[in-house]
TIFI-254054 format. One record per residue (C-alpha): x, y, z; residue number from 0; residue in one letter. Coordinates in steps of 0.001 Angstrom, whole numbers. Layout:
% residues N
<atom px="X" py="Y" pz="Z" n="NUM" res="A"/>
...
//
This chain:
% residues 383
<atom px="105477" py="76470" pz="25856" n="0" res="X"/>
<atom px="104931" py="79723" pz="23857" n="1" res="X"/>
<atom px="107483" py="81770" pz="22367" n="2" res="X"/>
<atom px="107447" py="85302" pz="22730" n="3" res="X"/>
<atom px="110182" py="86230" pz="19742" n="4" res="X"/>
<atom px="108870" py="88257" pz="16643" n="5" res="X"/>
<atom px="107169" py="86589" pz="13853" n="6" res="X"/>
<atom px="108936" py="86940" pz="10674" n="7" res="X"/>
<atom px="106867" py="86895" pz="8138" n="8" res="X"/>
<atom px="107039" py="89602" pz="5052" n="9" res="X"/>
<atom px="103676" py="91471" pz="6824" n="10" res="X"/>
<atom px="104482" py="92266" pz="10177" n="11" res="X"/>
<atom px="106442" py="94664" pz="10890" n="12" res="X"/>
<atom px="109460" py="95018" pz="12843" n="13" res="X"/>
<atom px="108840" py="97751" pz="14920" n="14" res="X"/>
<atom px="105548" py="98019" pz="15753" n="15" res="X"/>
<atom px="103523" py="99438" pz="19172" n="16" res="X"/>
<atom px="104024" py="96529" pz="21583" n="17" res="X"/>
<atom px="101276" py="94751" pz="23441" n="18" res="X"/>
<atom px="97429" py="95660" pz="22214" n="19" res="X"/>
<atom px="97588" py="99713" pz="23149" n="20" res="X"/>
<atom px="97017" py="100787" pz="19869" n="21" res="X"/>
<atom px="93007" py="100803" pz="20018" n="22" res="X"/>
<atom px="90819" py="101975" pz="17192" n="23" res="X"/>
<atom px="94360" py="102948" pz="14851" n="24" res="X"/>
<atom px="93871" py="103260" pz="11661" n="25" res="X"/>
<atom px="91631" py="104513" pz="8853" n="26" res="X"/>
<atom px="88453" py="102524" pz="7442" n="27" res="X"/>
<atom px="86623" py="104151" pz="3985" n="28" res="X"/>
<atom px="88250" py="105636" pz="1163" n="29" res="X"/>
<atom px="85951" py="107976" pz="-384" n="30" res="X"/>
<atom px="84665" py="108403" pz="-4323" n="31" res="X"/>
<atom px="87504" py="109121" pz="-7225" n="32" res="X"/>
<atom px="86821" py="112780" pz="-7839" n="33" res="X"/>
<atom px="87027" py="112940" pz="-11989" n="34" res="X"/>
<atom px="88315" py="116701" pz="-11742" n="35" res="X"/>
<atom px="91661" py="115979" pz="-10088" n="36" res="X"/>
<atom px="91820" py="112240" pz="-10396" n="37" res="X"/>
<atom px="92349" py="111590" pz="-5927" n="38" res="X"/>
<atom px="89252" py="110049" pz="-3918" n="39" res="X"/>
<atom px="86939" py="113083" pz="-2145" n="40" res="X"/>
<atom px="87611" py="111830" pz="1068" n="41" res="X"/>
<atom px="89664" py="109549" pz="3844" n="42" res="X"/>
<atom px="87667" py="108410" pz="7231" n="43" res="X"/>
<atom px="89410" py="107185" pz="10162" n="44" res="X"/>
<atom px="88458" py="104491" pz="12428" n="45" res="X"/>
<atom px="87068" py="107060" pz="15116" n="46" res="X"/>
<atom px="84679" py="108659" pz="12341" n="47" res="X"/>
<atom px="86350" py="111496" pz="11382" n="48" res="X"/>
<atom px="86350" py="112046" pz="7391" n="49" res="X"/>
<atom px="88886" py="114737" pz="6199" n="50" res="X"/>
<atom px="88695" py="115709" pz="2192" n="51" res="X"/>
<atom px="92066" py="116072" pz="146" n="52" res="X"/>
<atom px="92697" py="119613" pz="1167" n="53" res="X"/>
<atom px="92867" py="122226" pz="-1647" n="54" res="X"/>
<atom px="90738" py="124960" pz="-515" n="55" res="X"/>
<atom px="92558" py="127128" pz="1208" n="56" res="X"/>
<atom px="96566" py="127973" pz="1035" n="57" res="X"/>
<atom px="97666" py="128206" pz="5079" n="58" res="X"/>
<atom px="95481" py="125843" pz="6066" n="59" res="X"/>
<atom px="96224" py="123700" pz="3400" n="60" res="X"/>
<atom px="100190" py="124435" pz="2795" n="61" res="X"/>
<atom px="99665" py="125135" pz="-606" n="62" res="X"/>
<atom px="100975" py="128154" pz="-2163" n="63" res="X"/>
<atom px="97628" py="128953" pz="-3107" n="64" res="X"/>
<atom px="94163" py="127142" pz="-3664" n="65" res="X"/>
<atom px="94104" py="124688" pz="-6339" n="66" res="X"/>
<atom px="91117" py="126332" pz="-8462" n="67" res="X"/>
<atom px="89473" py="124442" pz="-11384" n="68" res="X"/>
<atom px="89442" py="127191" pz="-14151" n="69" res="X"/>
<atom px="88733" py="125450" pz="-16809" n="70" res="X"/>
<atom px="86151" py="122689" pz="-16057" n="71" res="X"/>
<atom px="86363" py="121203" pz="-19796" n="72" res="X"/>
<atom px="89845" py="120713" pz="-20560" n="73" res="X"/>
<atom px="91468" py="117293" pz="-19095" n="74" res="X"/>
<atom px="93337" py="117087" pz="-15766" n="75" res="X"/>
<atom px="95741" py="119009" pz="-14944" n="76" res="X"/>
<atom px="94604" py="121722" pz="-17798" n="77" res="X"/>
<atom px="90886" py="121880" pz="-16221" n="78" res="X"/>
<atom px="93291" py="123003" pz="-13370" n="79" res="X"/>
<atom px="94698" py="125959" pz="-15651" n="80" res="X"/>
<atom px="97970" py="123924" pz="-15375" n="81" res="X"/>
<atom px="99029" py="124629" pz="-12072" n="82" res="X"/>
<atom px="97532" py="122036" pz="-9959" n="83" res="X"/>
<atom px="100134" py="121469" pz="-6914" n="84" res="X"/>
<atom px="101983" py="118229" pz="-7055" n="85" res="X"/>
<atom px="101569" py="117448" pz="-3090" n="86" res="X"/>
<atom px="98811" py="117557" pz="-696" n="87" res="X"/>
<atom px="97052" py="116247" pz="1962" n="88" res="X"/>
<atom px="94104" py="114745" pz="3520" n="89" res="X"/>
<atom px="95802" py="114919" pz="7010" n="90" res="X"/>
<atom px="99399" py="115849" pz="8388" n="91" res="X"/>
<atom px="100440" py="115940" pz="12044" n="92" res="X"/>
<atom px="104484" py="117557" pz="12372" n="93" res="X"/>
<atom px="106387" py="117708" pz="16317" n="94" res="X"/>
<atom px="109908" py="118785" pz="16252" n="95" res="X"/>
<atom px="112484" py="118826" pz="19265" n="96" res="X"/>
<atom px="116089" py="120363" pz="19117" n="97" res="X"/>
<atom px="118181" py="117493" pz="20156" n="98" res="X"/>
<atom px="122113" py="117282" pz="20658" n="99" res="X"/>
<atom px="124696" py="119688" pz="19245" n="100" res="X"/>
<atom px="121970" py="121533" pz="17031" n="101" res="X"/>
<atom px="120042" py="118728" pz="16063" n="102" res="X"/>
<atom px="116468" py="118016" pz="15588" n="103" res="X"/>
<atom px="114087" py="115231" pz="16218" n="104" res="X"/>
<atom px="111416" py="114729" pz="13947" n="105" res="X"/>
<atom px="107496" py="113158" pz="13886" n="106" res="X"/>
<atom px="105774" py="113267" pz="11089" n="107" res="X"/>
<atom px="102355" py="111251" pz="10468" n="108" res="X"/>
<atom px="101019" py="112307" pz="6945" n="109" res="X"/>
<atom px="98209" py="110911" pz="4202" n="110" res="X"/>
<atom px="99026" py="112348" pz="1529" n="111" res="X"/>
<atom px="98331" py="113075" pz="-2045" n="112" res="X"/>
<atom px="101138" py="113197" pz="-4894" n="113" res="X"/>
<atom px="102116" py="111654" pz="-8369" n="114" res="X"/>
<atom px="104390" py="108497" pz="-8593" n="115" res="X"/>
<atom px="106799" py="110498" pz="-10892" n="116" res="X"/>
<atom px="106507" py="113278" pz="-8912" n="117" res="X"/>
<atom px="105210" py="115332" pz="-11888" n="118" res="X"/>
<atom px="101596" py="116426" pz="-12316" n="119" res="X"/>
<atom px="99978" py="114012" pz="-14652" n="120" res="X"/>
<atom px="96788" py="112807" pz="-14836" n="121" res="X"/>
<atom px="96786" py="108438" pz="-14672" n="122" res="X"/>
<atom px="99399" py="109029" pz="-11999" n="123" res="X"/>
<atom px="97795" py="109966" pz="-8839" n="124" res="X"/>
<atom px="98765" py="107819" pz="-5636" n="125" res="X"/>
<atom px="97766" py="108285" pz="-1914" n="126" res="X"/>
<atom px="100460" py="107693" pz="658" n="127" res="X"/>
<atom px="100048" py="107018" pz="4613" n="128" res="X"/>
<atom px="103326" py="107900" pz="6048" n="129" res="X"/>
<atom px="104846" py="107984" pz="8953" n="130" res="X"/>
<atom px="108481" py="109136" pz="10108" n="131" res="X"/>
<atom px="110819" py="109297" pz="12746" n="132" res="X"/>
<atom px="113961" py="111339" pz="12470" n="133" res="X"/>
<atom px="116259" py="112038" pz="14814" n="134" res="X"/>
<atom px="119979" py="113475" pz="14610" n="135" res="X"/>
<atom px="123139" py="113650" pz="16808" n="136" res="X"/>
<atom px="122695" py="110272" pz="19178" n="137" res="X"/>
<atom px="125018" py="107777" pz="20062" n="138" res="X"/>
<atom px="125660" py="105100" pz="17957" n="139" res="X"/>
<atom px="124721" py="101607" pz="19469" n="140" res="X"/>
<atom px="122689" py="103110" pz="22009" n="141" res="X"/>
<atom px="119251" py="102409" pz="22541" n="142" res="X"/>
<atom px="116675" py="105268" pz="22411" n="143" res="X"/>
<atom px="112783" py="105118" pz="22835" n="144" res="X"/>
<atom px="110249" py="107567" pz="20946" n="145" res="X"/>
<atom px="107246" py="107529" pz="22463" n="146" res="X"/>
<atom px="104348" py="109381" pz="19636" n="147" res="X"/>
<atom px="100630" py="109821" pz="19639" n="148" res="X"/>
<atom px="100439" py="106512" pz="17762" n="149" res="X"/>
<atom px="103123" py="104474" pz="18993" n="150" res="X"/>
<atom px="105905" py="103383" pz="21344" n="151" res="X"/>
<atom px="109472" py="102848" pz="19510" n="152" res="X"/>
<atom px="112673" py="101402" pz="20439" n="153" res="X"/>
<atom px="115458" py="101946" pz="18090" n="154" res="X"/>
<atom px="119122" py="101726" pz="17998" n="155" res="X"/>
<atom px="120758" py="104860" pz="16892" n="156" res="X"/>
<atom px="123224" py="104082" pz="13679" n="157" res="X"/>
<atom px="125432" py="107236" pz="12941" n="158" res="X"/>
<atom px="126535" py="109550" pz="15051" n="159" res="X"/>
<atom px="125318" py="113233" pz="12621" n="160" res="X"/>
<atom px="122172" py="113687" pz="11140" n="161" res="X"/>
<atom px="119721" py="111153" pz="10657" n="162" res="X"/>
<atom px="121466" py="108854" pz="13888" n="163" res="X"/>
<atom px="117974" py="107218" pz="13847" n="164" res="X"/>
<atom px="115981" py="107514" pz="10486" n="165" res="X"/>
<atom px="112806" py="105327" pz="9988" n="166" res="X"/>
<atom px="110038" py="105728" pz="7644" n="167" res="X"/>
<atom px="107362" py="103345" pz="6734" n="168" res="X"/>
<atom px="104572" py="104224" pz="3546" n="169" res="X"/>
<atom px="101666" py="102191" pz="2869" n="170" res="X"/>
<atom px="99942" py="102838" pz="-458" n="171" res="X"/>
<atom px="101647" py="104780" pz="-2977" n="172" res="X"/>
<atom px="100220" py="102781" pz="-5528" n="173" res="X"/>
<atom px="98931" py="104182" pz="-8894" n="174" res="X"/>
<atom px="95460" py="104691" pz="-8726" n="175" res="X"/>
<atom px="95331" py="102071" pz="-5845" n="176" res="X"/>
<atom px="94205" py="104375" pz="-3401" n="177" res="X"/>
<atom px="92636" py="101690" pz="-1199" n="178" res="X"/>
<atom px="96187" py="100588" pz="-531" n="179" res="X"/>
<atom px="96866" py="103227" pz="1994" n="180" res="X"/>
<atom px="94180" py="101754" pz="4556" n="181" res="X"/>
<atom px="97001" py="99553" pz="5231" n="182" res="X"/>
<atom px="98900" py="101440" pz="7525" n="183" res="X"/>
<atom px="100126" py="99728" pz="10621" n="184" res="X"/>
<atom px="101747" py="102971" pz="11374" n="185" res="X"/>
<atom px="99161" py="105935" pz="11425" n="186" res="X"/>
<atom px="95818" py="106965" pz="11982" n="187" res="X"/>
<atom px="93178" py="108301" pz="13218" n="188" res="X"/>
<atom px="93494" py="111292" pz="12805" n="189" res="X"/>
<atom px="95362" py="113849" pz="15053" n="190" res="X"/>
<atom px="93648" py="117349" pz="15513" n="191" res="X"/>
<atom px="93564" py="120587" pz="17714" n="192" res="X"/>
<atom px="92531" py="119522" pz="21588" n="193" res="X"/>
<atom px="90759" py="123406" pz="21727" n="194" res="X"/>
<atom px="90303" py="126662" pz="19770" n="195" res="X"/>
<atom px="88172" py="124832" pz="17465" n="196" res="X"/>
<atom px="86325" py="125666" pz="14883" n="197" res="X"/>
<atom px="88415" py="127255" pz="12086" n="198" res="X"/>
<atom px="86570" py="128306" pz="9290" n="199" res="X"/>
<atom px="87729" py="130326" pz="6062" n="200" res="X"/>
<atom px="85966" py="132544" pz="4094" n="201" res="X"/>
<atom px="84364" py="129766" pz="2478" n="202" res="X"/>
<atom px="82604" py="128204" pz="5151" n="203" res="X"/>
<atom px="84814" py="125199" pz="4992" n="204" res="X"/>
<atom px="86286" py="124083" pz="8457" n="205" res="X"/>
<atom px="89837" py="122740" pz="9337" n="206" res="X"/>
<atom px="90769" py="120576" pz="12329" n="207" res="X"/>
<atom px="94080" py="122936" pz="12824" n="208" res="X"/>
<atom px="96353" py="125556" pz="11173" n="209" res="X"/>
<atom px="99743" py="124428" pz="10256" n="210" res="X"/>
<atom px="101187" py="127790" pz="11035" n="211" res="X"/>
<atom px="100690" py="127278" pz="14719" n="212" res="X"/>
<atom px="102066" py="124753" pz="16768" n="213" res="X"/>
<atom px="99233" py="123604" pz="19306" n="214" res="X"/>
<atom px="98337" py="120971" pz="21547" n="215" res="X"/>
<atom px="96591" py="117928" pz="19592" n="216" res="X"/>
<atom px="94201" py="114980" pz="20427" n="217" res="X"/>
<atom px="93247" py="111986" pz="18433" n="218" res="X"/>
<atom px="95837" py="109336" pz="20026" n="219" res="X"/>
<atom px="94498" py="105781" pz="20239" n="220" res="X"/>
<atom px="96962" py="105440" pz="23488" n="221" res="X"/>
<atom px="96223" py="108964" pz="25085" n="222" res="X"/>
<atom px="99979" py="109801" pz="24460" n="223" res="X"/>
<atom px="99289" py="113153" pz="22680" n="224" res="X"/>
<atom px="102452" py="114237" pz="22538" n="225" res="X"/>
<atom px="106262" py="113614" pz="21366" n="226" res="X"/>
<atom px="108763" py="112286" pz="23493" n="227" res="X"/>
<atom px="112285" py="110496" pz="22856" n="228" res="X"/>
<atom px="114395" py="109070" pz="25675" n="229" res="X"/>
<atom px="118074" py="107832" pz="25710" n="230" res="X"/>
<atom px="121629" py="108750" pz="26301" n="231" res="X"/>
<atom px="122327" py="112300" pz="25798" n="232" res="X"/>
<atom px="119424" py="113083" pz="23373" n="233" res="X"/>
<atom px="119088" py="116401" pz="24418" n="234" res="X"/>
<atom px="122413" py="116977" pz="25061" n="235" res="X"/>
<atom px="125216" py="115619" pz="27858" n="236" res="X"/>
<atom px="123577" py="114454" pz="30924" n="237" res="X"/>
<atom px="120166" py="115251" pz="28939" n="238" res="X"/>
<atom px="118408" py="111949" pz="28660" n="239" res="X"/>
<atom px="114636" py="112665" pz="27675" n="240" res="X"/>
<atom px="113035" py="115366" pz="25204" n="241" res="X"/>
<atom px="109599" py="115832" pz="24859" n="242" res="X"/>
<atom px="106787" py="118260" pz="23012" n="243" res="X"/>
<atom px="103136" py="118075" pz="23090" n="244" res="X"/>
<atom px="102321" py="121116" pz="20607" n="245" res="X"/>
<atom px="101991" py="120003" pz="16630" n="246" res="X"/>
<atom px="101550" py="121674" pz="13502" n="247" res="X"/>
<atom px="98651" py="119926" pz="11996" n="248" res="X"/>
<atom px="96505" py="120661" pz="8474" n="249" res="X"/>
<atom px="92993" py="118725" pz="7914" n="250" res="X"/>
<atom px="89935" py="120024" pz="6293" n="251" res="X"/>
<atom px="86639" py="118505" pz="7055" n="252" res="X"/>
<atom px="84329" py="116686" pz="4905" n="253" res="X"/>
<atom px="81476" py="118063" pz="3200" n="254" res="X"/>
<atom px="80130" py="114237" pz="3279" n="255" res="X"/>
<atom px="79691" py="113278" pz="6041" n="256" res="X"/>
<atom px="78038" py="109446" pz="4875" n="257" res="X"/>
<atom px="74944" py="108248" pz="5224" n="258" res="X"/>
<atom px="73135" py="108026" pz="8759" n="259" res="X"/>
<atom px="73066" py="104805" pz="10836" n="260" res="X"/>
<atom px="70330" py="102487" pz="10097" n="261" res="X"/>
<atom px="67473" py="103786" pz="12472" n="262" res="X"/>
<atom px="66669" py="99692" pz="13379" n="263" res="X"/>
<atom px="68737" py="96949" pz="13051" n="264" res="X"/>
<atom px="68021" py="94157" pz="13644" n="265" res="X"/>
<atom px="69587" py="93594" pz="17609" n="266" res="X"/>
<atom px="69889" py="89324" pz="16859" n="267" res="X"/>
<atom px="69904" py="87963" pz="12822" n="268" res="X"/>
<atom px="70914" py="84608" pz="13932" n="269" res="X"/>
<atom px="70550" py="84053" pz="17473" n="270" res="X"/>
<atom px="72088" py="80038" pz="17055" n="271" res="X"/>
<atom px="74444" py="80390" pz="14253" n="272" res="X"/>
<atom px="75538" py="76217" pz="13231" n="273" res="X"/>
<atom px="79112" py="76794" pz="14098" n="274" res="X"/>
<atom px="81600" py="74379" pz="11426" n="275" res="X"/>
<atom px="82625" py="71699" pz="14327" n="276" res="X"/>
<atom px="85694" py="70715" pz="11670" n="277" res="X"/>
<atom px="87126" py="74525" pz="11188" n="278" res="X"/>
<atom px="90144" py="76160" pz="12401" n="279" res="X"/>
<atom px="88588" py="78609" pz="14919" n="280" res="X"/>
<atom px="89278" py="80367" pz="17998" n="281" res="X"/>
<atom px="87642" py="81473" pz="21385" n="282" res="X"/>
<atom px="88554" py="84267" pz="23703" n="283" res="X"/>
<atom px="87898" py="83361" pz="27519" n="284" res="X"/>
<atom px="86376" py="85652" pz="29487" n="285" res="X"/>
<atom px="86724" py="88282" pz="26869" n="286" res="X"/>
<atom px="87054" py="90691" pz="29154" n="287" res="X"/>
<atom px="89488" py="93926" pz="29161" n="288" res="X"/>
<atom px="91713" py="94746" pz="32420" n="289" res="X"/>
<atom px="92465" py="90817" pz="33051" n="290" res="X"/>
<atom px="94025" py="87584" pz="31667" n="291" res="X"/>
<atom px="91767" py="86230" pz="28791" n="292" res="X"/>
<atom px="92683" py="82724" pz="27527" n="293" res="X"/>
<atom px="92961" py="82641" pz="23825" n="294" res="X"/>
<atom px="92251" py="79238" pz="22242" n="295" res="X"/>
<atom px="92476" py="77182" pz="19013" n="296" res="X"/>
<atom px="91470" py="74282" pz="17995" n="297" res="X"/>
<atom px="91451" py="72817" pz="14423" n="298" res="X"/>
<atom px="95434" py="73721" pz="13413" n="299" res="X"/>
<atom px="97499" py="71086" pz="12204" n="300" res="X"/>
<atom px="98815" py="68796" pz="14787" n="301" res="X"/>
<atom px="102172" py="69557" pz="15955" n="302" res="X"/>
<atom px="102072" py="72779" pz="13404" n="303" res="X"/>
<atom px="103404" py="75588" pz="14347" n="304" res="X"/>
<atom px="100955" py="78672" pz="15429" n="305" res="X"/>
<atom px="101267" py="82344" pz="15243" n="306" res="X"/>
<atom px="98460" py="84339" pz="16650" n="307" res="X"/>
<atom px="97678" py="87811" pz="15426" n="308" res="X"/>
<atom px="95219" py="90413" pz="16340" n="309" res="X"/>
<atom px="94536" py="93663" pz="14262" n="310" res="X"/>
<atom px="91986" py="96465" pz="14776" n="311" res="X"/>
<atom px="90897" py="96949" pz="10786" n="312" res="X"/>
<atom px="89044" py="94046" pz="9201" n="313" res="X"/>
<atom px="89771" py="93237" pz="5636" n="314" res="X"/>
<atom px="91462" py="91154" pz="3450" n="315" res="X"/>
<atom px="95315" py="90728" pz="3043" n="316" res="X"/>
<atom px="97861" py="88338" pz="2246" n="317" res="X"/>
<atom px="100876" py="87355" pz="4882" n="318" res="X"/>
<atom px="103919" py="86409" pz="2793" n="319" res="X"/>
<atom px="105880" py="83138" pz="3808" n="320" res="X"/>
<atom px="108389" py="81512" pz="2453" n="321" res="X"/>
<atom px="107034" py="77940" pz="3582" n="322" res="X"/>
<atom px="103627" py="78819" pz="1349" n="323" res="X"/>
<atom px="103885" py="79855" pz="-1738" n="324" res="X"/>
<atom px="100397" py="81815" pz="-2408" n="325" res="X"/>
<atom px="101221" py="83240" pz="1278" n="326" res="X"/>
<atom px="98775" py="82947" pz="4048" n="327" res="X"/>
<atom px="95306" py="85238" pz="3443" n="328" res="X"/>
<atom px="94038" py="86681" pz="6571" n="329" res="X"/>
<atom px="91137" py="89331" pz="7394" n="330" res="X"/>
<atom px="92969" py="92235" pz="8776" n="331" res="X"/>
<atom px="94667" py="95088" pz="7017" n="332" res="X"/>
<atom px="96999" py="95624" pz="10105" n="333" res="X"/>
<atom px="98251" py="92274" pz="11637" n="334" res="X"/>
<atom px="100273" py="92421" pz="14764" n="335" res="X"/>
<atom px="102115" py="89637" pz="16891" n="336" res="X"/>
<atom px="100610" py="88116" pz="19767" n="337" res="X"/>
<atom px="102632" py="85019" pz="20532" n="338" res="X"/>
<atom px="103487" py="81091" pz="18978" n="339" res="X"/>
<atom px="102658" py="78179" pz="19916" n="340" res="X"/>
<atom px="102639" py="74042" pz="18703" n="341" res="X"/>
<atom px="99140" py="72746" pz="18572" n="342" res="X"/>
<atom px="98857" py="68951" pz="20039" n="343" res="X"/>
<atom px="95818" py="66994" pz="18360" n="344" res="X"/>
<atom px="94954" py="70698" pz="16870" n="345" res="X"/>
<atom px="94187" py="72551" pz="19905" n="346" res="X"/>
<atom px="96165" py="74773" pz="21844" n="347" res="X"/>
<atom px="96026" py="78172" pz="24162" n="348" res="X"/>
<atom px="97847" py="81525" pz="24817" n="349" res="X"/>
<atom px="97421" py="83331" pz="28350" n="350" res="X"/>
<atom px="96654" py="87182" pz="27079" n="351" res="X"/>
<atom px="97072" py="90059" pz="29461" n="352" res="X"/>
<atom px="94191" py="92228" pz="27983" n="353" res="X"/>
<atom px="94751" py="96011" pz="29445" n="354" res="X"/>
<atom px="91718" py="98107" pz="30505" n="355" res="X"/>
<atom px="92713" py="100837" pz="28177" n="356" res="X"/>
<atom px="90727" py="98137" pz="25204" n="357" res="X"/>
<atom px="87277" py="98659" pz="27444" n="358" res="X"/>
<atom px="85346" py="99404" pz="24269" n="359" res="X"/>
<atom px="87465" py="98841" pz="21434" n="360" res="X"/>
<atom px="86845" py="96096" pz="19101" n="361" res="X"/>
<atom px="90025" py="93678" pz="18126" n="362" res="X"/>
<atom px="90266" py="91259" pz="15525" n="363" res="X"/>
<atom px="92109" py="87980" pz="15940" n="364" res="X"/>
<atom px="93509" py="85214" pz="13835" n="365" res="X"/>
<atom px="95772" py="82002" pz="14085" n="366" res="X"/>
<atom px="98142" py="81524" pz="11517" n="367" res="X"/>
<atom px="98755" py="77940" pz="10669" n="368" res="X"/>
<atom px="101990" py="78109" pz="9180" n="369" res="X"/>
<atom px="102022" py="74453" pz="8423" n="370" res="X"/>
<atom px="98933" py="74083" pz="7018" n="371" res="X"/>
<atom px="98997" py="77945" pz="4919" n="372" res="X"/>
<atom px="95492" py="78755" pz="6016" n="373" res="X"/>
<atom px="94305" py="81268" pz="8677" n="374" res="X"/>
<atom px="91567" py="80783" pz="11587" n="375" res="X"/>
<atom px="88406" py="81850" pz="11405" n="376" res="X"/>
<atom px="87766" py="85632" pz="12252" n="377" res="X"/>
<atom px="86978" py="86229" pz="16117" n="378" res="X"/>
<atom px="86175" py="89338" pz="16702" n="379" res="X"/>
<atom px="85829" py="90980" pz="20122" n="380" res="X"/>
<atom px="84468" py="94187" pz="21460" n="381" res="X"/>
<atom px="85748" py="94136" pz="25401" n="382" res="X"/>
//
């Protein structure tokens, strides 16, 4: 029998989008260190979309006012004539709601660009992928649901004033790390305009919105493009649900675009790969989105204890567990929960109901062998 409860462990989350909705979230390239402000060029998200650290422009850009390099010989910040701004952003998406007794509920999804002092200094640059919820005047105790363009979330209010529910999670924010913030499980791709596209400045450059006007948005891997929070009196007595779909969003779009896609690859390298009979690995029967797939292991440590995981950004990372030391190092950047299980003579399988919102989407999967520290084999599964 499988348990259903939450795994533990250091790297997953405790709130998180439940099921397998959240197809394609993410982001997937860092771009270049730029040596003239010390932040990489560029950010691309899982859909394709590359936004540059935007600095061109003050609206679009919420600057005060471009960030101009004056003095191309001096070292950062001075090659900035000093007065290079000490926040910005590759992407921010901003929904607000009035909620109770004067109140205001808050989403914010933001990368974004600052120093880890919070003082403009060159060695000191880090890249944060935030995302915040924020919402004031609720019952204490009482259960209340946000539903956001990159995630359903159930949490108890604790106060009764501002901030009743106030959750944040960062990934990145690491000095010069700026890898670190493809980590998210929280945000990405990116969320833009749904119409009254292009905006262009007097440089040519083009935006995917203008911060100054709220406006309907697209980019949600779940197709909820809007803001929504349900509960007890959240918009008041007798008022149980709120809900927006206009955003104030800033992005400005790449100048690089990357290279093109190789004109002929080869359709079939290996066409009868030797598979490694004596591996941990899994299989995914009928692989198929809109049904019941069967998700199998075999190779785990008999009568271990399983956790399967599934994630929709390959790369590496370590799962921290108290029962292994060196932690557990798996091949996703954003691990979620699928279920546990006990493996009898190594094997054993997890009934998945796949939904046909994935019809497309690729999803990684692991089993975590949490007696044996080690991790399955990668299957990877476009439905």
């Amino acid at each position: 029998m499988l348990s259903r409860s939450l795994f533990l462990g250091a790297a997953l989350a405790a709130l998180l989008p439940p099921g397998l909705a959240s197809a394609q979230q993410g982001f997937s390239e860092v771009g270049p260190v730029n040596v003239e402000h010390g932040y990489p060029d560029w950010y691309t998200d899982t859909g394709g979309l590359r936004l540059d650290l935007c600095l061109e422009q003050g609206t679009f850009c919420l600057l005060d006012g471009p960030s101009q390099l004056l003095n191309p010989g001096l070292p950062f910040p001075n090659n900035f004539g000093g007065g290079f701004t000490s926040r910005s952003f590759y992407n921010l998406a901003e929904a607000s709601i009035p909620t109770n007794g004067g109140g205001q509920a808050v989403f914010t999804a933001a990368l974004e660009a600052g120093f880890d002092t919070g003082v403009v200094a060159a060695g000191s640059q880090i890249v944060t992928a935030r995302f915040r919820l924020r919402i004031d005047n609720l019952i204490p105790g009482e259960l209340y649901v946000a539903t956001t363009p990159l995630g359903v979330y159930s949490i108890t209010a604790s106060t009764a004033g501002p901030g009743s529910i106030d959750f944040a999670d960062d990934a990145g924010g690491m000095t010069g790390v700026f890898e670190a913030a493809l980590a998210t499980n929280f945000i990405g791709p990116f969320l833009m305009w749904d119409s009254d596209l292009p905006l262009i400045d007097g440089n040519d450059r083009e935006y995917i919105g203008d911060p100054a006007i709220p406006h309907t948005i697209t980019g949600s891997p779940n197709g909820t493009n809007l803001f929504r929070v349900t509960g007890p009196d959240v918009g008041g007595p007798g008022i149980d649900s709120i809900e927006t779909d206009l955003f104030n969003v800033s992005g400005l779009i790449s100048l690089d675009m990357g290279p093109p896609p190789d004109p002929d690859p080869d359709p079939d390298p290996d066409p009868d790969p030797d598979p490694d009979p004596e591996g941990f690995v899994l299989t995914l029967d009928p692989a198929m989105a809109g049904t019941v797939n069967t998700l199998s292991a075999d190779g785990a440590t008999d009568g271990g204890l399983v956790a399967f995981i599934f994630g929709l950004t390959a790369g590496p990372r370590t799962v921290p567990l108290a029962t292994c030391p060196a932690g557990i190092q798996i091949a996703m950047r954003d691990p979620r929960l699928i279920g546990f299980g006990t493996a009898q003579a190594g094997e054993l399988e997890l009934n998945v109901n796949i939904p046909p919102g994935l019809v497309g989407a690729t999803v990684h999967v692991q089993g975590l062998d949490i007696s044996g520290c080690i991790a399955s084999e990668l299957l990877s599964v476009t439905f």
